[in-house]
C-alpha positions in Angstrom: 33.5 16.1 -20.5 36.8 15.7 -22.1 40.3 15.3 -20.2 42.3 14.9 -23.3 42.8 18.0 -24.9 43.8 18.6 -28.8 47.7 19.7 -29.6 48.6 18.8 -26.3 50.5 16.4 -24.0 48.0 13.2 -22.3 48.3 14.8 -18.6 50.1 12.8 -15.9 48.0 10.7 -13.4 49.2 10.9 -9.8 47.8 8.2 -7.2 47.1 9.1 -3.5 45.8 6.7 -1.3 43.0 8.4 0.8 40.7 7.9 3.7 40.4 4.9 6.7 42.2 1.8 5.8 43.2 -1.0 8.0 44.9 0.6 10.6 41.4 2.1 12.0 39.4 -1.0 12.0 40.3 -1.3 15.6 38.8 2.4 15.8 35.6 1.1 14.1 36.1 3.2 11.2 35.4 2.0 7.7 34.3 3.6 4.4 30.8 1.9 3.9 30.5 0.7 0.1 26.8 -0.6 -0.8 25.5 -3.3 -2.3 24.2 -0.6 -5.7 28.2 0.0 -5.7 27.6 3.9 -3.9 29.2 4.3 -1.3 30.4 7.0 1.7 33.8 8.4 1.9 35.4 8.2 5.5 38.2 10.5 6.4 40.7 10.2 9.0 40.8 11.1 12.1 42.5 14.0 13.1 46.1 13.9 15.0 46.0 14.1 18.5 46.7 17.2 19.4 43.9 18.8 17.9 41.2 16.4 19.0 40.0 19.0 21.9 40.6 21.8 19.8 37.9 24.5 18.5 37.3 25.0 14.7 37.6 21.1 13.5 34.9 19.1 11.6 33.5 16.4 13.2 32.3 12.7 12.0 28.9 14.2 13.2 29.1 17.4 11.4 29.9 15.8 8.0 27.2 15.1 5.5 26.5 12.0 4.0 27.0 12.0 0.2 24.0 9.4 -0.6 21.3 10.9 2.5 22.4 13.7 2.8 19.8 14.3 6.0 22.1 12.1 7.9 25.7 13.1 9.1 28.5 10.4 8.7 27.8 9.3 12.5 25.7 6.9 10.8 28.4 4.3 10.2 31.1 5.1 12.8 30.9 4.0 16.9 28.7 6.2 19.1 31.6 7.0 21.0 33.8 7.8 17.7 31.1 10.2 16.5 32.8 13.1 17.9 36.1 12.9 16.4 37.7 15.7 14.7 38.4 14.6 11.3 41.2 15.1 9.1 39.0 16.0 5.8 40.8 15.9 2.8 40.0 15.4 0.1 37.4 17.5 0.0 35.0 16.8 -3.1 32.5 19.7 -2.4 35.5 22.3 -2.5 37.5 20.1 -5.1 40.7 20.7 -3.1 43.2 18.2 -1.8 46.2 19.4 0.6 49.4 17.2 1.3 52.7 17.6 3.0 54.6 17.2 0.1 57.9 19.7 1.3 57.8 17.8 4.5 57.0 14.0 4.2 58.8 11.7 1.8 55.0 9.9 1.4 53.3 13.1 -0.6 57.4 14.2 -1.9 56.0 12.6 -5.3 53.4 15.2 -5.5 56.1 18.2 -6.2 56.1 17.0 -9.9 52.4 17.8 -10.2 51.3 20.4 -12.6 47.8 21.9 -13.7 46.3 19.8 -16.1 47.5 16.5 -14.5 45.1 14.5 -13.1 45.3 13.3 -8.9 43.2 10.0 -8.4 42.4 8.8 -4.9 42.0 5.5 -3.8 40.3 4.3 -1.0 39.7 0.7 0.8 36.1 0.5 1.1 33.7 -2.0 3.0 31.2 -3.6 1.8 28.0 -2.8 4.0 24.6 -4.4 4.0 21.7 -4.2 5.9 23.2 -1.7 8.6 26.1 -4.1 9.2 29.9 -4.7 7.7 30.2 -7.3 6.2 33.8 -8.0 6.4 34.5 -8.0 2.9 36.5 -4.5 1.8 38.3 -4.2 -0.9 40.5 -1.0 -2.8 38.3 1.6 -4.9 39.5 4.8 -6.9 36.5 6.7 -5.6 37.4 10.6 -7.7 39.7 12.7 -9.1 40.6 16.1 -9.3 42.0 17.6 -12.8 44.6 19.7 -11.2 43.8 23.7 -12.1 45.9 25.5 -9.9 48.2 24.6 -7.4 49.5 26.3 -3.9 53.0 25.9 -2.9 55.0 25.8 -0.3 52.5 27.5 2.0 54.2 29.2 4.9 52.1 31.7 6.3 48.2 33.2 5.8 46.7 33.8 2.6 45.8 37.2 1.5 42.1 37.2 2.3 40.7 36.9 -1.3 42.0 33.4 -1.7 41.9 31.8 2.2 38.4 32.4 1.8 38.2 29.5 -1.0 40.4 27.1 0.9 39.9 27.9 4.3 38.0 24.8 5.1 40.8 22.6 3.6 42.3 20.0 6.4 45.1 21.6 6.0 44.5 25.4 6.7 42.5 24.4 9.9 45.2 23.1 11.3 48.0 26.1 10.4 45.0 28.2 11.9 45.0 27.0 15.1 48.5 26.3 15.7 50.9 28.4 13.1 53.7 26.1 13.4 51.5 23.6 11.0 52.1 26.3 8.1 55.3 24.0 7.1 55.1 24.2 3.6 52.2 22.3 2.9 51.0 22.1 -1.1 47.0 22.5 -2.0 45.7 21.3 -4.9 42.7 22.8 -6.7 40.7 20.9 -9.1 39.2 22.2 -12.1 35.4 22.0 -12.7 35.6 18.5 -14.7 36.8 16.8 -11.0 34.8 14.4 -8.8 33.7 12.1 -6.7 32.7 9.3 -8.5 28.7 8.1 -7.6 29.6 4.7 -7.9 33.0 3.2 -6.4 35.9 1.4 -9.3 36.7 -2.0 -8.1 40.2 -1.6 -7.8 41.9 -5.2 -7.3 44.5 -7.6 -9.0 43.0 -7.0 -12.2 43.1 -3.5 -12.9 46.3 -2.8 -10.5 48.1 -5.5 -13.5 46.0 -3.9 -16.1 47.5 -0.4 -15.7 49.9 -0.1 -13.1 53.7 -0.4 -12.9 56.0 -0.2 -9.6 58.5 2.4 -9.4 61.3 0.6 -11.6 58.6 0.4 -14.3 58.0 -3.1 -13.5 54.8 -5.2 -13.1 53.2 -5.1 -8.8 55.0 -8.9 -7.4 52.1 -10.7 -5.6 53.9 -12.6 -3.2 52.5 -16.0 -1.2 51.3 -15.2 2.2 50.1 -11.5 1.7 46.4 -10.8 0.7 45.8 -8.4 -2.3 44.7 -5.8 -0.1 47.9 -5.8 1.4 49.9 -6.3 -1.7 47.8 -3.0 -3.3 48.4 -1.0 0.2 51.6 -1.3 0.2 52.0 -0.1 -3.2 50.4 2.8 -3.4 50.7 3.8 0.3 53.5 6.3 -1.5 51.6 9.5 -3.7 53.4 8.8 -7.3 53.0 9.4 -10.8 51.5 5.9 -11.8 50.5 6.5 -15.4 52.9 9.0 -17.5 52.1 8.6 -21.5 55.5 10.4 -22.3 57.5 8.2 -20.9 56.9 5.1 -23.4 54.3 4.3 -26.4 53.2 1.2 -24.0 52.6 4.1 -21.6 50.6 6.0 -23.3 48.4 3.3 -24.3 47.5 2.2 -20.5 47.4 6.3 -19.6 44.8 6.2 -22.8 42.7 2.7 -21.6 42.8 4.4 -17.7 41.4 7.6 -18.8 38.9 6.1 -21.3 37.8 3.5 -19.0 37.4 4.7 -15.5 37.7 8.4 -15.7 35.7 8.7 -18.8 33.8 6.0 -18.5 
């Protein structure tokens, strides 16, 4: 598999920041990492509104990845189980939807083209013996290489193509309430995309080792916040993080990311 391509431009790599994190530990939700470094991928819950409503996923209707004769009710509170789920990304499909016309979070995710490649990161727990263990940490748990991308979505698709995103987070929600098509992108990813079998330790290290803030400069780890924090607020914006055109010292950290974590 090869995501650098002859005669042409290093693609882009865009960050999104994916899944449970802090703010649902009080909800008992956490992405379960294991001690072999697999681990299970935890969406969110859905809003509100469409918790009662017909045609939504549930934590106990989604497969695990690793046993996949078990539903994802395994590691989330009996009486959490039955939450609809805001599924996205979706690695089976290999589609990710955002608001990106709507939300100045996903805005970054305009400047996306096919070819360019969408990494998701994830805060993961590390789980042992059927219990948290309080350790968690950030992970870049897949990628899509972007093949085609849907704009601006306002309405329906023409049946030929909502059948191939139709179970995208996104559409279930425009389909039960049509006020919810509001312009909302989907990104498709091309056949070399996925989830990664075992999680990338994401930390200190590798955020210095190929990331930049958005004046280009190095992350600032300031006294009094933990990494986890520092990384989370960081990348809680989609962005471009690696752009090899922009500089020759660029290009060599787009090169080290792809060769070491996508490729490697």
């Amino acid at each position: 598999m090869s995501l650098i391509h002859a005669n042409q431009p290093l693609p882009r790599i865009f960050l999104a920041n994916v899944g449970v994190n802090a703010s649902h530990i009080n909800l008992g939700l956490q992405s379960p990492r294991f001690p072999d470094g697999r681990f299970e991928f935890i969406p969110i819950p859905e809003l509100k509104e469409f918790q009662q409503a017909s045609g939504f996923v549930r934590y106990n209707q989604l497969q695990c990845w690793n046993e996949t004769n078990e539903s994802l009710a395994r590691y989330i509170p009996i009486n959490r189980a039955d939450l609809a789920v805001h599924a996205d990304p979706d690695f089976t499909a290999l589609t990710y939807g955002d608001e990106c016309g709507r939300t100045p979070r996903a805005a970054a995710l305009k400047q996306a083209q096919p070819g360019d490649i969408l990494v998701f990161l994830a805060r993961l727990a590390d789980y042992h013996n059927g219990l948290f263990t309080g350790q968690a940490g950030f992970y870049l748990v897949g990628f899509l290489e972007i093949a085609r991308i849907l704009k601006d979505i306002r309405a329906q698709l023409e049946p030929a193509n909502f059948a191939r995103y139709m179970h995208n987070a996104h559409f279930r929600r425009a389909q039960h309430d049509p006020r919810w098509y509001d312009g909302f992108y989907i990104f498709e990813g091309s056949a070399r995309s996925r989830r990664f079998q075992i999680a990338y330790p994401f930390g200190k290290a590798e955020a210095e080792q190929y990331l930049r803030d958005k004046s280009g400069q190095p992350f600032r780890w300031q006294e009094g916040r933990t990494e986890l924090q520092t990384i989370g607020s960081y990348t809680r914006t989609c962005r471009c993080v690696l752009d090899a055109g922009r500089s020759a010292e660029e290009k060599s950290r787009a090169l080290a990311f792809i060769g070491n974590i996508l490729l490697g």
